[in-house]
N, C-alpha and C positions, 0 to 999 in steps of 0.2 A: 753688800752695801758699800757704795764706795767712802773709801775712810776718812777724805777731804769731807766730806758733807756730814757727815757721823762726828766730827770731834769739833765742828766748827757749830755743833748746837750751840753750849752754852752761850756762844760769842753771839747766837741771832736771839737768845733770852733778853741778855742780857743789853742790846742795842733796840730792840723792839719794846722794852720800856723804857726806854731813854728818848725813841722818838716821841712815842707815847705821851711822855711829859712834856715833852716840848712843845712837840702838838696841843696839847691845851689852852696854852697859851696864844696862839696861832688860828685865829678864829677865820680868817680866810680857807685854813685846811680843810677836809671834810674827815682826816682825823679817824682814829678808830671807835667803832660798836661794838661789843659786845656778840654780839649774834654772826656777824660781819667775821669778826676773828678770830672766834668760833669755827666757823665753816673754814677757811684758811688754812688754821689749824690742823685741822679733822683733816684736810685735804693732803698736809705737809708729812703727817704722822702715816698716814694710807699708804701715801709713796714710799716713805721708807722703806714700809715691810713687803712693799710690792716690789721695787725694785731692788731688793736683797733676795726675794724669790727669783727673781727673774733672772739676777744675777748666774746664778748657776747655769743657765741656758746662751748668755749671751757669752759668757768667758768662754764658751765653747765653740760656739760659732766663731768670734774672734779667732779664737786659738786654728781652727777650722780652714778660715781664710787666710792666716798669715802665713800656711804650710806654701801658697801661691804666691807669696814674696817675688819680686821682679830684681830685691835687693835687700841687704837687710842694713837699716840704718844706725842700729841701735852704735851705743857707744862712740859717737864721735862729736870732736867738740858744737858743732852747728846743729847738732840734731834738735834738741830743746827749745832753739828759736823757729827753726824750721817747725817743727810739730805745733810751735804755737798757732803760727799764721796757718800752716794749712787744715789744722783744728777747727778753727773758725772757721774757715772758706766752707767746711764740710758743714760746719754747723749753721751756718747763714743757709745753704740748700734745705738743711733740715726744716728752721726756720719756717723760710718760705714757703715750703711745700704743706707746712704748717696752718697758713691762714689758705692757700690758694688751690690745695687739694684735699676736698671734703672727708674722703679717707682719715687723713692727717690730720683736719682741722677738730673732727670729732673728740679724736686724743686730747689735742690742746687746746680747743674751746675753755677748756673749764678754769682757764689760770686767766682768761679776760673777764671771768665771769663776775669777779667783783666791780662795785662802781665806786671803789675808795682808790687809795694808790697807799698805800703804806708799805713799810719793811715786811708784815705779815702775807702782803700781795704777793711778795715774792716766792712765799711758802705754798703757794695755793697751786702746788705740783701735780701732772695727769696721772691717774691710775693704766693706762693703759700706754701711754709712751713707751715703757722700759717694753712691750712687745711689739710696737709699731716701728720704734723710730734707731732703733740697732743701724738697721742697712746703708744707713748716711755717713757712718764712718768705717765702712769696707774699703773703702779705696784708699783710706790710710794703714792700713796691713796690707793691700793687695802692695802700696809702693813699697813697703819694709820698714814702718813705722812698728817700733816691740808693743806686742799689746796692753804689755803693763803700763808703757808710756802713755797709751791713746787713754787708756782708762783712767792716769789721773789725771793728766790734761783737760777730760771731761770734766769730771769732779772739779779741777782748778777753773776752768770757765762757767760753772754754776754758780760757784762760790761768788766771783767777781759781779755775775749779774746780782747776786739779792742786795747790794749797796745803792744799785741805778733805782730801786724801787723806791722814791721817796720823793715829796714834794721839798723837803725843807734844804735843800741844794739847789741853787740856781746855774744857771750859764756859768760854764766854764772854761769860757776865752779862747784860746789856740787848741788847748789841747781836743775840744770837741772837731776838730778836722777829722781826727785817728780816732778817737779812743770812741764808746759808746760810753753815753753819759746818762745820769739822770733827766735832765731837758730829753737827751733824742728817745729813753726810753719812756717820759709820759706822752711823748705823741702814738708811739704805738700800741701805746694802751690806751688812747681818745680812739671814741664813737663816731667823734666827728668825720665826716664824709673825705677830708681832705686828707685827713691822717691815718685812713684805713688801708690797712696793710702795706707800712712803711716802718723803717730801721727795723731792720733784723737783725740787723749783728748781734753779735753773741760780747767778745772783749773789744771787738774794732767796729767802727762805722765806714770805713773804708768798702767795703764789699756794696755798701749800700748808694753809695758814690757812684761806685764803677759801675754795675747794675742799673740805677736807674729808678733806687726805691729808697731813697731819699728826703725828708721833707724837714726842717726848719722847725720846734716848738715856734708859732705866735699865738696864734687865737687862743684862749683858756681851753683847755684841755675837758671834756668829759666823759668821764672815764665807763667801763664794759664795753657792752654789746650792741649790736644794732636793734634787736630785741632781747633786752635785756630779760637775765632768768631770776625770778623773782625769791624764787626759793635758795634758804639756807642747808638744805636738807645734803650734806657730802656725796650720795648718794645719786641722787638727782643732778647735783652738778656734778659729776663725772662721768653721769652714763645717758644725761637726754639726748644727746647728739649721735649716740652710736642708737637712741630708739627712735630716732625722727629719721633715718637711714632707712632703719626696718620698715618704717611706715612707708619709705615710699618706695622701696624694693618692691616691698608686699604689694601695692597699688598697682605697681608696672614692671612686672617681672623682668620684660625684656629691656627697661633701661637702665640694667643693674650698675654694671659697668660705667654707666654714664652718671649714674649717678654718684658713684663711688670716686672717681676719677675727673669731674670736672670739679669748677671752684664755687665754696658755698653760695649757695641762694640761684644755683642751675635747674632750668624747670624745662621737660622736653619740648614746648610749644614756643620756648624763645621770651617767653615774658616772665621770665624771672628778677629777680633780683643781685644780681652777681655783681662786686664791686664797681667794674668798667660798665655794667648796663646803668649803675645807680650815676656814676662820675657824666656817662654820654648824655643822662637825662637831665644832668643836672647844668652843663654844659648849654644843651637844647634850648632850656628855659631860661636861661640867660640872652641867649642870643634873640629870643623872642619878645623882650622886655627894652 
């Protein structure tokens, strides 16, 4: 378990009643339920013990890869800022690959899966990432990053994102050019069409700049899915998306691959639902009016 996210509970106790209160007050919020952070909860506590299991297979693979060092960086004064940025750059791929390959998206569906936005949102961690989502920071041991460094570096940019989960921060001025902020994080967690899969960033929005995935908070934010999963049940939201796969592997054996590997809402006759098919028809009908 990594020890940044392990010693920084109390401090998400102890800040998740605090928005809590405040939210009350705050009757535009949609604020927390019971049920709602609940499920969150259940979701944040599953991770823990999943990726402390899991731990013991990935420190090894790390260790594994870093035997192919092209360099070894460790100990020199630049290394720490260096590992910051290219931390992120790895994890913005992750990210992305996140909403844009079904594979991936399965993992982390289930942390879009509320339609609140709260501090407890943040907690609402995949069961299945700590075995999927390893391979995205290989290339920082392959350059000579120490693997103790990459692994808390990880831990340090989780930490940082559970502060961006909240509505009760607004715009914040210059610094949202760099930094990822609360504003750029509830557009990426809006359903809405315009904000679907945009800011990835992890501690920077810089990545999302240069990329091309980009978008501005304005319109009110509405928070999940595009079909939203109705159920509370932890269970259910961590593992629908890996059995909506099976169903349609099972249906069409031969377009496993395709399924697995293109981006959610791909269907083999072309009329699916896929961000860019939803954005072109929506475009379409614009032009038509």
């Amino acid at each position: 378990m990594n020890p940044v996210v392990l010693y920084a509970i109390p401090f998400f106790v102890l800040t998740m009643l605090g928005e809590w209160q405040l939210l009350r007050e705050r009757r535009s919020a949609r604020g927390y339920t019971v049920i709602d952070t609940a499920a969150s909860l259940s979701m944040g506590t599953g991770y823990l013990v999943i990726a402390a299991a899991a731990a013991l297979l990935t420190v090894r693979l790390y260790q594994y890869f870093a035997q192919f060092a092209v360099a070894d960086l460790g100990g020199r004064w630049w290394t720490w800022p260096a590992l910051i940025l290219a931390e992120d750059f790895c994890y913005y791929w992750y990210h992305r690959a996140g909403h844009e390959v079904r594979l991936f998206w399965a993992s982390h569906v289930n942390h879009h899966s509320s339609q609140h936005y709260n501090l407890s949102t943040a907690l609402r961690q995949s069961w299945t990432t700590p075995f999927t989502g390893w391979v995205f920071w290989v290339p920082l041991l392959l350059v000579g990053f120490p693997v103790e460094a990459v692994l808390l570096q990880k831990g340090i940019s989780l930490l940082y994102q559970y502060w961006i989960h909240t509505e009760l921060i607004g715009r914040m001025g210059p610094l949202e050019w760099v930094m990822n902020t609360p504003s750029h994080h509830r557009v990426h967690h809006g359903r809405n069409l315009r904000y679907l899969d945009k800011n990835y960033g992890g501690i920077f929005i810089i990545w999302d700049r240069l990329f091309g995935t980009f978008e501005r908070e304005e319109e009110a934010v509405e928070y999940g899915l595009i079909h939203n999963l109705e159920s509370h049940n932890p269970w259910v939201i961590a593992m629908h998306e890996w059995s909506a796969i099976g169903r349609d592997i099972a249906a069409r054996p031969a377009t496993a691959l395709s399924v697995l590997f293109h981006p959610p809402g791909w269907a083999p006759d072309g009329k699916g639902s896929t961000v860019k098919q939803m954005l072109a028809a929506e475009t379409a009908h614009r032009k038509e009016r």
